[in-house]
N, CA and C atoms as an extended XYZ file, in Angstrom:
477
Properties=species:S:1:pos:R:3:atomname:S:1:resname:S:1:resid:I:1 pbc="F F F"
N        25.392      193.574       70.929 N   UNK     1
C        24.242      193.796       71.787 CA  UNK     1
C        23.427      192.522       71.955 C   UNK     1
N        22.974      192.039       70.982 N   UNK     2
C        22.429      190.447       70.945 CA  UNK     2
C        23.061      189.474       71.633 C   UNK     2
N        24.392      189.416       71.910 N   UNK     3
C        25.205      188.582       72.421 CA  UNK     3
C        24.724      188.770       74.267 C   UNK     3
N        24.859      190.178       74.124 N   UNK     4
C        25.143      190.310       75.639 CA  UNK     4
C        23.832      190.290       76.249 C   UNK     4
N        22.040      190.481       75.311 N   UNK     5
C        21.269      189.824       75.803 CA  UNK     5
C        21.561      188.436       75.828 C   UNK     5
N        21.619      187.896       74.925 N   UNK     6
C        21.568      186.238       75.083 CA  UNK     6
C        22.508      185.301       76.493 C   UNK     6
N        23.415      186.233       76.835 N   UNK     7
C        24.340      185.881       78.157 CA  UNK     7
C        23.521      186.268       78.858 C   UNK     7
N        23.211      187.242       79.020 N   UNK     8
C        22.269      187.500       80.520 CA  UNK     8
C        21.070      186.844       80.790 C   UNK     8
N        20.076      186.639       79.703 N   UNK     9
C        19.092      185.679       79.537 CA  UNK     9
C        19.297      184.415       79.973 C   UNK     9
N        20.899      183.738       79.588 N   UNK    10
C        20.952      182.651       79.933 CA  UNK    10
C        21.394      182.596       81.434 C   UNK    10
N        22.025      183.097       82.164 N   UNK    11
C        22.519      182.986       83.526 CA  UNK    11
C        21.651      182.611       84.494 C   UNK    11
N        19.906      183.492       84.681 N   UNK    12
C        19.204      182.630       85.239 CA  UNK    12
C        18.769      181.322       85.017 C   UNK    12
N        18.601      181.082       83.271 N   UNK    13
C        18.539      179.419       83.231 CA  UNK    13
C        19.896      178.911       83.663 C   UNK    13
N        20.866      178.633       83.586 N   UNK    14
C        21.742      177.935       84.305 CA  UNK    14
C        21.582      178.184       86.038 C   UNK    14
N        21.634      178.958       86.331 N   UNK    15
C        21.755      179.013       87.524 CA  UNK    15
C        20.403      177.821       88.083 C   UNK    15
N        19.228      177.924       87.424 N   UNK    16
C        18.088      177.359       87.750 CA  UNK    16
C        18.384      175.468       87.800 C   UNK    16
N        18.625      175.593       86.452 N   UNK    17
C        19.847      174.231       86.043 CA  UNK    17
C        20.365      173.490       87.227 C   UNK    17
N        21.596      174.287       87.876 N   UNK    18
C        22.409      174.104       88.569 CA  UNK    18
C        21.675      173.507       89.910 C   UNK    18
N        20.826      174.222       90.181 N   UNK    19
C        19.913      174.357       91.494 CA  UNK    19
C        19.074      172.823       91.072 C   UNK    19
N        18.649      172.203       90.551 N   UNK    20
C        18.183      171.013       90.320 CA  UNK    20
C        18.577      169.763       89.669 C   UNK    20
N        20.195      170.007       89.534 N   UNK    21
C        20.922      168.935       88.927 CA  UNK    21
C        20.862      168.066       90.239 C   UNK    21
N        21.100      166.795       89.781 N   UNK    22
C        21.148      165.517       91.026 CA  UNK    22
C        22.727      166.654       91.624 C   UNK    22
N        23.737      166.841       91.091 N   UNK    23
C        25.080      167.253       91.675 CA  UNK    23
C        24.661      168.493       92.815 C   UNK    23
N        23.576      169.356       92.725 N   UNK    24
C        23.279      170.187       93.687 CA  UNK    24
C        22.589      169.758       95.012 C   UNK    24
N        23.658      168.775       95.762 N   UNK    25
C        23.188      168.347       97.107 CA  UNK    25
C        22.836      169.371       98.270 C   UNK    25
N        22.205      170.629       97.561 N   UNK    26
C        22.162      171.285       99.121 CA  UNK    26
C        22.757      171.791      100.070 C   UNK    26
N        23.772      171.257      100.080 N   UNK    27
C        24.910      171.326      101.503 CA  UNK    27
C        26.098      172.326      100.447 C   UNK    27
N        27.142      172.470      101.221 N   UNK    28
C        27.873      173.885      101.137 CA  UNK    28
C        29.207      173.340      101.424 C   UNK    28
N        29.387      171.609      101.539 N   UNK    29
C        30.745      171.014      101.726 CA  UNK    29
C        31.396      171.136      100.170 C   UNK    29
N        30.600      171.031       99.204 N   UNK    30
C        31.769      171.578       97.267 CA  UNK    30
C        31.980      172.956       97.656 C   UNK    30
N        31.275      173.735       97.904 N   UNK    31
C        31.473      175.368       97.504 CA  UNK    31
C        32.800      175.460       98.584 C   UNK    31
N        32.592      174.932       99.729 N   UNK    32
C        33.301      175.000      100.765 CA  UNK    32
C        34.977      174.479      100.538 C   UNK    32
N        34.699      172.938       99.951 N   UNK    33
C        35.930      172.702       99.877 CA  UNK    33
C        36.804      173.467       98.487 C   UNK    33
N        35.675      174.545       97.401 N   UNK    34
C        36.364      174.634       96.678 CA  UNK    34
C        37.066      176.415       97.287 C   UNK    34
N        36.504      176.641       97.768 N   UNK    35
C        37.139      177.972       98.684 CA  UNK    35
C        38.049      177.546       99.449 C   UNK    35
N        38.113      176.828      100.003 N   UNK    36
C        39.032      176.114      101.361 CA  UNK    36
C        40.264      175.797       99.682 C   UNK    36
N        40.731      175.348       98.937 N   UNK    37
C        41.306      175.371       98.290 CA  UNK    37
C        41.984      176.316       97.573 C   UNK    37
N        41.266      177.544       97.159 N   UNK    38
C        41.751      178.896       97.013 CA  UNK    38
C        42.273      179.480       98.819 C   UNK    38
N        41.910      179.074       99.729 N   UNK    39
C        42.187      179.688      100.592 CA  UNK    39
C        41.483      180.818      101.427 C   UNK    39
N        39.760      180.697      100.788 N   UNK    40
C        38.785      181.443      101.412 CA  UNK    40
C        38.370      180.995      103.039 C   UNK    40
N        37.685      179.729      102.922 N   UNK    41
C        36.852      179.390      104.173 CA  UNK    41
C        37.804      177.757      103.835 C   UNK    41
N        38.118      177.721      105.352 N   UNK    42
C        38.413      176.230      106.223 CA  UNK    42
C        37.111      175.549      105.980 C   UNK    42
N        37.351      174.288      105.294 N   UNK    43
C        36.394      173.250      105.843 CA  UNK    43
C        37.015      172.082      107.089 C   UNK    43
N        36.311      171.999      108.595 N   UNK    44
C        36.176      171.066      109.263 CA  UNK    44
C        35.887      170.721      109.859 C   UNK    44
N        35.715      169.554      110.710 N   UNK    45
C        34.785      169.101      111.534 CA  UNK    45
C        34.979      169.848      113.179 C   UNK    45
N        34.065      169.801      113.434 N   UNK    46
C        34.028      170.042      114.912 CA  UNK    46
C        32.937      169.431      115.648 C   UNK    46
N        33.165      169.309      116.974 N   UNK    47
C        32.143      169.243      117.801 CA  UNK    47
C        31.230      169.962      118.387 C   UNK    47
N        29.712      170.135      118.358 N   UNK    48
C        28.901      170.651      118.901 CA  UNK    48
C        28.029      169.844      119.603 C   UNK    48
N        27.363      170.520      120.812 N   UNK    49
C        25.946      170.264      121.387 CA  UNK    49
C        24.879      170.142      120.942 C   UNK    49
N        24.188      168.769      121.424 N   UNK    50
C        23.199      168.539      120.552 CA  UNK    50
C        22.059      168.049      122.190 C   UNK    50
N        20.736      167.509      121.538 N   UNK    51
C        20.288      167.026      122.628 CA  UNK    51
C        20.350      165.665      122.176 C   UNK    51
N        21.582      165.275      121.644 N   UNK    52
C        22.013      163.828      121.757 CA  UNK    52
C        23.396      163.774      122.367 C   UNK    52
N        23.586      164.951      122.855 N   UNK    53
C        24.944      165.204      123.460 CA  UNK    53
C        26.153      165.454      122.040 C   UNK    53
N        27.126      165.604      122.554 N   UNK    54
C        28.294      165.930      121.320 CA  UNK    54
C        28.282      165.002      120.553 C   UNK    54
N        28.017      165.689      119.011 N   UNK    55
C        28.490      165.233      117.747 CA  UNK    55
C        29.204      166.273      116.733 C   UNK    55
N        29.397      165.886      116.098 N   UNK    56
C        30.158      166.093      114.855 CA  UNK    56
C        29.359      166.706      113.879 C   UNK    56
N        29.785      167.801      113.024 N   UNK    57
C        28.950      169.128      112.637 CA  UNK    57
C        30.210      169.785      111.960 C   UNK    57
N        30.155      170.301      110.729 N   UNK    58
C        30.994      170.712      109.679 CA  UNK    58
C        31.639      172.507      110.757 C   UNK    58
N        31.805      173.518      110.390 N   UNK    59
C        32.526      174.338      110.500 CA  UNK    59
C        31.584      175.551      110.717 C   UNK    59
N        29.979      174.845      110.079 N   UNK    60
C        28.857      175.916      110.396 CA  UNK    60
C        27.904      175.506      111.169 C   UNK    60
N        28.473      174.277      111.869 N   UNK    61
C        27.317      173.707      112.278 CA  UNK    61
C        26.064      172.407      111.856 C   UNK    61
N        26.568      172.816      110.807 N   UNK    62
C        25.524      171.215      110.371 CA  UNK    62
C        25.861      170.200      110.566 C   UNK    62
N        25.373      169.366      110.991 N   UNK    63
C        24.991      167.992      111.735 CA  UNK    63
C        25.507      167.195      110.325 C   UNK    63
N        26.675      166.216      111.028 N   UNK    64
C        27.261      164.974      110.649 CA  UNK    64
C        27.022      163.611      110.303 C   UNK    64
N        26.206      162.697      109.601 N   UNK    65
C        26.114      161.598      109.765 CA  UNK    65
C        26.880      160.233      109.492 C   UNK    65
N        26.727      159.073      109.624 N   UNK    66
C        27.283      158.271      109.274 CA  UNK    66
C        26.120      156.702      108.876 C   UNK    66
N        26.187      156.343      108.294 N   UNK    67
C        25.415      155.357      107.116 CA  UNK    67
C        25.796      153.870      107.598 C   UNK    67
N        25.340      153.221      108.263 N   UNK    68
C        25.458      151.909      108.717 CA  UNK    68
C        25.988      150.562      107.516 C   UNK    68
N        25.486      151.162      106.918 N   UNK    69
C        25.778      149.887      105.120 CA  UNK    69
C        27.072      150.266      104.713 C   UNK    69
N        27.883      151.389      105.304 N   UNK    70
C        29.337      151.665      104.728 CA  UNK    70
C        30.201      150.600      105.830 C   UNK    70
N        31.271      150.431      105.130 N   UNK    71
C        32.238      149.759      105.648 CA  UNK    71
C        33.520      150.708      105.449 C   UNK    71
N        34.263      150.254      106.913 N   UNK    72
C        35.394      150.991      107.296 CA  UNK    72
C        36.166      151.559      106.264 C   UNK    72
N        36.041      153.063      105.975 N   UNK    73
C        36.678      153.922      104.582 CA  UNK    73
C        36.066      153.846      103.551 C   UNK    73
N        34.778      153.408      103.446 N   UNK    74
C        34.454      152.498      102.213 CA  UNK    74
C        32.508      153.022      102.486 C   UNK    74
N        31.974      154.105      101.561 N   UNK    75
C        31.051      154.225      101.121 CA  UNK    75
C        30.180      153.566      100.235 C   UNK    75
N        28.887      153.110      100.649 N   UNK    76
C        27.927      152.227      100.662 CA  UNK    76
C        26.516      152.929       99.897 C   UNK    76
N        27.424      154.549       99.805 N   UNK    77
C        25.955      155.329       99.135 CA  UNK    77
C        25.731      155.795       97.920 C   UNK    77
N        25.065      155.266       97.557 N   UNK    78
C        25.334      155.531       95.545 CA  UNK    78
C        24.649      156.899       95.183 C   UNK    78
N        24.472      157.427       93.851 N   UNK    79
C        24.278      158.327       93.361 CA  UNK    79
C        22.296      158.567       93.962 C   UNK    79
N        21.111      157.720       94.003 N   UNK    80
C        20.448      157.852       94.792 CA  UNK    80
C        20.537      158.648       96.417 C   UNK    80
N        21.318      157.678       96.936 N   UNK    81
C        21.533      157.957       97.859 CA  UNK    81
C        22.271      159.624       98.127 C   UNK    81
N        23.038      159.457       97.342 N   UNK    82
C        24.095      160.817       97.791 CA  UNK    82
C        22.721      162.125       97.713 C   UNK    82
N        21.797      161.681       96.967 N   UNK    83
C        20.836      163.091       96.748 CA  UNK    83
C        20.269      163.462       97.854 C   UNK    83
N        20.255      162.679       98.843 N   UNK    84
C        19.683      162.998       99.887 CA  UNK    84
C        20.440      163.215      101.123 C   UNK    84
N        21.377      162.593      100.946 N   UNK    85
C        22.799      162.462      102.029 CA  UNK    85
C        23.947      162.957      101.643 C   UNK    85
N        23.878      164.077      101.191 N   UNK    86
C        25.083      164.600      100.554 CA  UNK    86
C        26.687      163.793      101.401 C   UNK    86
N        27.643      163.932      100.639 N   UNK    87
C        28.956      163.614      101.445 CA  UNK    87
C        29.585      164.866      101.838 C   UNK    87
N        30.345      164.692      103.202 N   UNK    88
C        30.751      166.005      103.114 CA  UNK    88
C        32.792      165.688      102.565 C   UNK    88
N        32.307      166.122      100.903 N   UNK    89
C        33.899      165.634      100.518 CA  UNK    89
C        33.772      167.206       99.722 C   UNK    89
N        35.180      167.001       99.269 N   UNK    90
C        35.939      168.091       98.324 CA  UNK    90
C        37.214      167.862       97.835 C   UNK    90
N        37.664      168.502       97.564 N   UNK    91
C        39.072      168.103       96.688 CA  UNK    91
C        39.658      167.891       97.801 C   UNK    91
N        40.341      168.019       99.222 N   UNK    92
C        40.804      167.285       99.711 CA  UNK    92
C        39.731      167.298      101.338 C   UNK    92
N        40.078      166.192      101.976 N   UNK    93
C        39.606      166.110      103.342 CA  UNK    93
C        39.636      167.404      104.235 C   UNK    93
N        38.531      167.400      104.921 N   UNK    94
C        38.184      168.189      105.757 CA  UNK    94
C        39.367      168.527      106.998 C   UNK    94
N        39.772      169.174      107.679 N   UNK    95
C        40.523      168.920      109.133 CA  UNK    95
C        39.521      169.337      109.743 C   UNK    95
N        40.541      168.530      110.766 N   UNK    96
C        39.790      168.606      112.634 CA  UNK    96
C        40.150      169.962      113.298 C   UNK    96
N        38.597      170.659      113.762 N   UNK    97
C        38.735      171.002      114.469 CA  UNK    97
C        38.050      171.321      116.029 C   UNK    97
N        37.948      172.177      116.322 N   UNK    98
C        36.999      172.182      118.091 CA  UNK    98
C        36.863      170.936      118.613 C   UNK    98
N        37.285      170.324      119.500 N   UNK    99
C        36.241      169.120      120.355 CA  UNK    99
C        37.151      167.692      119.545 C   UNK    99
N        37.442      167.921      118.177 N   UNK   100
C        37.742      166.429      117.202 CA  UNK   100
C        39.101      166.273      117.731 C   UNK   100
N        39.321      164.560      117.508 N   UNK   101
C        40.707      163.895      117.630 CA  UNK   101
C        41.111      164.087      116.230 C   UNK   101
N        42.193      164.350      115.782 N   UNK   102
C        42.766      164.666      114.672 CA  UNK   102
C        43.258      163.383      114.069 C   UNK   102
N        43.649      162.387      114.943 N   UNK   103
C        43.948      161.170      114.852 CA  UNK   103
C        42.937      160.482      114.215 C   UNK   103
N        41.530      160.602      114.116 N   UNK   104
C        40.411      159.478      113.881 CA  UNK   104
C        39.736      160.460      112.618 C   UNK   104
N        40.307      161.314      112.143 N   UNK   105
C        40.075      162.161      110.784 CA  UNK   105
C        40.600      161.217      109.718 C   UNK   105
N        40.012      161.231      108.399 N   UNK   106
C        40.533      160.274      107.336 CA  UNK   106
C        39.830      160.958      106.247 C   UNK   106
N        40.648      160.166      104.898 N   UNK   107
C        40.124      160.634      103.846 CA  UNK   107
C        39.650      159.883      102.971 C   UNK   107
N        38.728      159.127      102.104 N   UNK   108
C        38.531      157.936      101.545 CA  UNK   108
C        37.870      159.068       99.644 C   UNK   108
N        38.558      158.545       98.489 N   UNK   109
C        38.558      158.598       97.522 CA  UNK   109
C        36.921      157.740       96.968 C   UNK   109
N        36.531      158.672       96.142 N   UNK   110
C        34.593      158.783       96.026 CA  UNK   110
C        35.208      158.595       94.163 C   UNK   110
N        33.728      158.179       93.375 N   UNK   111
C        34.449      157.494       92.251 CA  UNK   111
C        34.134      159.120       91.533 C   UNK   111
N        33.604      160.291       92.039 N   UNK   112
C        33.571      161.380       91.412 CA  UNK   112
C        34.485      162.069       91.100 C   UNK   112
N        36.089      161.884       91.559 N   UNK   113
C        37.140      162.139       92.059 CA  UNK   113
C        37.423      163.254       93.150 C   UNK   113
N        36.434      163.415       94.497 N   UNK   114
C        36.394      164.271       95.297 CA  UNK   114
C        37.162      162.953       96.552 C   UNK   114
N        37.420      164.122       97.511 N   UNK   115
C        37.593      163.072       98.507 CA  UNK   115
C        36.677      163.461       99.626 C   UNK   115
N        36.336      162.102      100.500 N   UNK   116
C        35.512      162.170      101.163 CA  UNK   116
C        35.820      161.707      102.650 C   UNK   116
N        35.452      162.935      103.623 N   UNK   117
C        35.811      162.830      104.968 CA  UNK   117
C        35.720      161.315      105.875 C   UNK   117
N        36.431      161.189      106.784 N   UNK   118
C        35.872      159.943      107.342 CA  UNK   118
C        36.221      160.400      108.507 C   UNK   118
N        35.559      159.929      109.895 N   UNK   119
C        35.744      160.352      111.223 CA  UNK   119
C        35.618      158.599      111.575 C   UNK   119
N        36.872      158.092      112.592 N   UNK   120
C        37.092      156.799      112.770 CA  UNK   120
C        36.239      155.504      112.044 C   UNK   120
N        36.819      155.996      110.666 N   UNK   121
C        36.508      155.099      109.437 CA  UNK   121
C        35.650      155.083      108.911 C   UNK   121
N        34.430      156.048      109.317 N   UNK   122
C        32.956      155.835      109.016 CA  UNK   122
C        32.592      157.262      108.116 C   UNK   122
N        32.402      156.855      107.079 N   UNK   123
C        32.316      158.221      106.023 CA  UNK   123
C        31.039      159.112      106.441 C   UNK   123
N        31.749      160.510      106.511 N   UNK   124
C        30.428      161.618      106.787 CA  UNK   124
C        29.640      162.044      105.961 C   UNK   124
N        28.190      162.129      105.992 N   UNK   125
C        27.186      162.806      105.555 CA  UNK   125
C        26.827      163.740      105.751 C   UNK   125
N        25.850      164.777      105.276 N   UNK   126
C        24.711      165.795      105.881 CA  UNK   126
C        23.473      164.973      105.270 C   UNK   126
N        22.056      165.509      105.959 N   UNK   127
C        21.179      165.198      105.377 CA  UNK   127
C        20.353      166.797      104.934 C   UNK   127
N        19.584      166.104      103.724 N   UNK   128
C        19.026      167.378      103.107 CA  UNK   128
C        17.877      168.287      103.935 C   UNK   128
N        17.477      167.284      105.358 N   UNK   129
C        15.983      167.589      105.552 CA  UNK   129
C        16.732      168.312      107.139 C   UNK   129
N        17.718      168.748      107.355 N   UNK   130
C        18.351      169.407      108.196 CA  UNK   130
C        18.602      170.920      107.406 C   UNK   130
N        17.860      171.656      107.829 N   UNK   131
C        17.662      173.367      107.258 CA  UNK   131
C        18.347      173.861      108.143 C   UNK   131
N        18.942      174.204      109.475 N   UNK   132
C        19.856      175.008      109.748 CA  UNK   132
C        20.824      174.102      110.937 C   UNK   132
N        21.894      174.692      111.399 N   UNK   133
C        23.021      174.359      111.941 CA  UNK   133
C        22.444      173.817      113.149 C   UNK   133
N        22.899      172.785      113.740 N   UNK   134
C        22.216      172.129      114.888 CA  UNK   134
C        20.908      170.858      114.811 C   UNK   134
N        20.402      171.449      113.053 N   UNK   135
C        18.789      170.010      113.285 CA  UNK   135
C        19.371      168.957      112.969 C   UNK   135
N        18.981      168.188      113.916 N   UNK   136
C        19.152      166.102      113.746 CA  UNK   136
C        18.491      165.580      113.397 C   UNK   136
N        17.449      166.542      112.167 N   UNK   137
C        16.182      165.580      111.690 CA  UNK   137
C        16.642      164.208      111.222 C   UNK   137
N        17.924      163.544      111.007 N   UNK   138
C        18.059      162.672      109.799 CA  UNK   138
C        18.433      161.749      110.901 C   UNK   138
N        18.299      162.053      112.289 N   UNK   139
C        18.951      160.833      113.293 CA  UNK   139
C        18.087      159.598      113.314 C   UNK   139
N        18.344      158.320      113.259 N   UNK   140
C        17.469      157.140      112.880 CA  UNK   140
C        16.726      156.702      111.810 C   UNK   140
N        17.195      158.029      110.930 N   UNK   141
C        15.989      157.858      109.950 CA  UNK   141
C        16.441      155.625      109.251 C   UNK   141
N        15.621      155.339      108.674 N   UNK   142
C        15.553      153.838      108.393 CA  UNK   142
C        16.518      153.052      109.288 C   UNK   142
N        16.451      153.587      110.038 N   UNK   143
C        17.440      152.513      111.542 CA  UNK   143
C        18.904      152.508      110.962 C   UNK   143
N        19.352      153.254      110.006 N   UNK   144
C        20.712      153.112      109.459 CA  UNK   144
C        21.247      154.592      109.166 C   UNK   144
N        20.755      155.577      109.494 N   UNK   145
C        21.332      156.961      109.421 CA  UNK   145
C        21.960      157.151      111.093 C   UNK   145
N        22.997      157.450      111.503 N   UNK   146
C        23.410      158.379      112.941 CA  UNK   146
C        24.088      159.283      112.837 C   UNK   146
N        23.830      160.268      114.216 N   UNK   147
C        24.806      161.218      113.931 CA  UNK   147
C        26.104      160.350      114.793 C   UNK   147
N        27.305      161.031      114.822 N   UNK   148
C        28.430      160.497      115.106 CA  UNK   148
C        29.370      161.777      116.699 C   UNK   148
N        29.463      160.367      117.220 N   UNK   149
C        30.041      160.973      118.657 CA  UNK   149
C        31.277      161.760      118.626 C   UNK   149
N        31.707      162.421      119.637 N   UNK   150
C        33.015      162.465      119.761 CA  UNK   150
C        34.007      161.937      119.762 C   UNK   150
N        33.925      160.753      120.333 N   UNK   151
C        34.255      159.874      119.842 CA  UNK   151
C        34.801      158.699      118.845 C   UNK   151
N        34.249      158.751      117.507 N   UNK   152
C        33.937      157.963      116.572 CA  UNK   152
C        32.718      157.054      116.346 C   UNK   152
N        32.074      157.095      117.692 N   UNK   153
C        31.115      155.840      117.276 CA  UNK   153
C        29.607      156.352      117.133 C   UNK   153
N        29.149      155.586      116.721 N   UNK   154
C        27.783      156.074      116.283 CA  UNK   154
C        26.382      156.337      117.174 C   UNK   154
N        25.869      157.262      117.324 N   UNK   155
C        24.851      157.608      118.476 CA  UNK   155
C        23.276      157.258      117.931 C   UNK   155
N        23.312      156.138      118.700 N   UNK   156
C        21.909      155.218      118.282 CA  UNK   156
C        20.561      155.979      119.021 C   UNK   156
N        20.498      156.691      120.004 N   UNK   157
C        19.410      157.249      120.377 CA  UNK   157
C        18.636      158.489      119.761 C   UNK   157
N        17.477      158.535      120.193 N   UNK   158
C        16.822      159.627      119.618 CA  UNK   158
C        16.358      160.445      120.782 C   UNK   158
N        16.200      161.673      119.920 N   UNK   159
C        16.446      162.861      121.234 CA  UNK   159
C        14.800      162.966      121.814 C   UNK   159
């Protein structure tokens, strides 16, 4: 009986835990890629409408970025950084779908051992301050956040 209070007692502290570890980026690309691995939910990119015109947006909709300080396959965002810019990685790369070239999809190896999406070489983000499917709050943020075209290339304007 003691046992099975002491488990239940503890589940909300962990769970609470969990919810404020630097590793709880917010975003739904781990849970995602770890279902997409059992074979629950697909993680991948697609294209949606924005009022920056088409970008790139995970499978629910959330808005894509890409980080100007990364170099081609090659992430530039450290453990700071990732808290705010989650990656959208998982045990393996995302696929293309709606609107995406399947061709300009990539996968680049993160030192966490996840892998991490790349859309024509430029590793994808979410940002944390984007609350539902469609906000571009994180577009321009320090002149080095964009969201990312259909294309591959990076969309410098603001809406």
């Amino acid at each position: 009986m003691r046992v099975r209070i002491a488990v239940l007692a503890a589940a909300p502290l962990l769970l609470a835990l969990a919810a404020c570890s630097p590793s709880a980026d917010h975003s739904s690309d781990k849970a995602d890629s770890v279902a997409s691995a059992k074979g629950q939910q697909k993680v991948e990119v697609q294209v949606v409408k924005t009022d920056l015109g088409p970008v790139l947006a995970d499978q629910t909709g959330r808005t894509l970025y890409a980080f100007v300080k990364d170099k081609a396959n090659r992430s530039n965002c450290d453990a700071k950084c990732i808290a705010v810019w989650p990656a959208l990685a998982g045990r393996m790369q995302a696929s293309a779908g709606p609107g995406v070239d399947k061709g300009l999809i990539s996968g680049i190896s993160r030192t966490e051992k996840t892998v991490q999406t790349a859309y024509n070489k430029w590793p994808l983000y979410y940002y944390v301050g984007d609350a539902a499917a469609g906000d571009i709050n994180g577009q321009g943020l320090d002149d080095e956040w964009f969201v990312v075209g259909a294309d591959g290339r990076l969309i410098a304007k603001t809406s």
